[in-house]
Structure formats: structure tokens, C-alpha cells
C-alpha positions in Angstrom: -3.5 1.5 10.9 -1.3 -0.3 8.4 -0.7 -3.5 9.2 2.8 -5.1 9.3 3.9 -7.0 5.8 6.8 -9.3 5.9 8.3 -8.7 2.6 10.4 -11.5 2.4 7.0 -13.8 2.0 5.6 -12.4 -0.5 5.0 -13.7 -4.0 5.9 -12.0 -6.7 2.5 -11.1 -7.8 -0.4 -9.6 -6.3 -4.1 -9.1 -7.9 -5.9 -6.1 -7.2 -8.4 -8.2 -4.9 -5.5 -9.5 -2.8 -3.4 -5.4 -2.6 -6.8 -4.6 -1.2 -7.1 -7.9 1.0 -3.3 -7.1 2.6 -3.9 -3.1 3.2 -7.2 -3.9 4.4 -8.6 -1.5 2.3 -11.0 -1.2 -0.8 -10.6 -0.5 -4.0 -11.2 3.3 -4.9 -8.5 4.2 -1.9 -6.2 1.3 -3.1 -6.7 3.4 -6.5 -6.3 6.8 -4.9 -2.9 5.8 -2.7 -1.7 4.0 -6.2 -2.0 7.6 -8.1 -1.1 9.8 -4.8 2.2 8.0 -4.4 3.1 6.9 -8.3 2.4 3.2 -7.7 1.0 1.6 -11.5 -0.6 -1.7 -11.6 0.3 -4.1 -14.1 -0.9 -7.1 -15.9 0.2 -10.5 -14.8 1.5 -13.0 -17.8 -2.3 -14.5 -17.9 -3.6 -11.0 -17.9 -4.8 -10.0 -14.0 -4.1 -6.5 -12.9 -2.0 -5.9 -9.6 0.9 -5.0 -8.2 4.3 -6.4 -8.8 6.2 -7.8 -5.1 8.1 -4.4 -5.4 5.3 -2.2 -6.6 3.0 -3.8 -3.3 6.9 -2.8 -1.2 6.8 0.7 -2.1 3.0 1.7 -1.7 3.2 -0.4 1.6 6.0 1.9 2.3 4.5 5.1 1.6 1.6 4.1 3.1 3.2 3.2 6.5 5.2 6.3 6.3 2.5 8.6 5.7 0.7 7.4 8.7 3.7 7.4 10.6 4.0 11.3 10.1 0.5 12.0 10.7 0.9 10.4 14.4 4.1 12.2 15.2 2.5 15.9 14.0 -0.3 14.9 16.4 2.0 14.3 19.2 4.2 17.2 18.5 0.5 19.5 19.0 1.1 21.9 22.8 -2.9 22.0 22.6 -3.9 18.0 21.6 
């Protein structure tokens, strides 16, 4: 389940490491959501990859939304 993010704490700057830490999840499906849903990392001014504040908003958001849909389709299911 994806865990609630309050957006208006984060820093503008994530590391790789730390995207995985906050979706609790590790680094080939960070990878895989990141090219499913158009996210790109980028390099930080001393040269870390990550995710910018707004790059770690959207994928959180695409994330959340995906799952969203996946437990209304199972609740819409006659035969579940």
C-alpha cells in the first residue's frame, strides 16, 4: 500500500536510496514505476541521482492512483 507523503515537507531533493526509503520499495521497481509512468531521475548539484520534490510528487501520484484503481476494479467484481 502506498504510504501517505506530506508534500509540503519535503526537500527539494531526493537520492535514489531515500525515493526507495519513502515508497518503501527497492530499487528495480523504483526503476520500473520511474519508466512505466515517465518519471527521470536527475543529478543533484554535487552529482547524486534522484528525484526532484516534484518528480518524487508525480510518481507518488501515479503510484497512489494506480493502486487506487486496482482496489475499486476489485470491488466493482459480482463474483469477488
Amino acid at each position: 500500500m502506498i504510504q501517505y507523503i506530506s508534500y509540503s515537507d519535503l526537500n527539494e531533493f531526493y537520492s535514489i536510496k531515500e525515493v526507495c526509503r519513502l515508497l518503501e520499495m527497492d530499487k528495480e521497481n523504483l526503476r520500473k514505476s520511474c519508466e512505466k509512468y515517465n518519471v527521470k531521475p536527475s543529478r543533484n548539484e554535487i552529482g547524486d541521482w534522484g528525484l526532484t520534490c516534484h518528480d518524487l510528487r508525480r510518481l507518488h501520484n501515479f503510484l497512489y492512483k494506480a493502486e487506487k484503481n486496482l482496489v475499486e476494479r476489485k470491488d466493482d467484481d459480482p463474483w469477488a
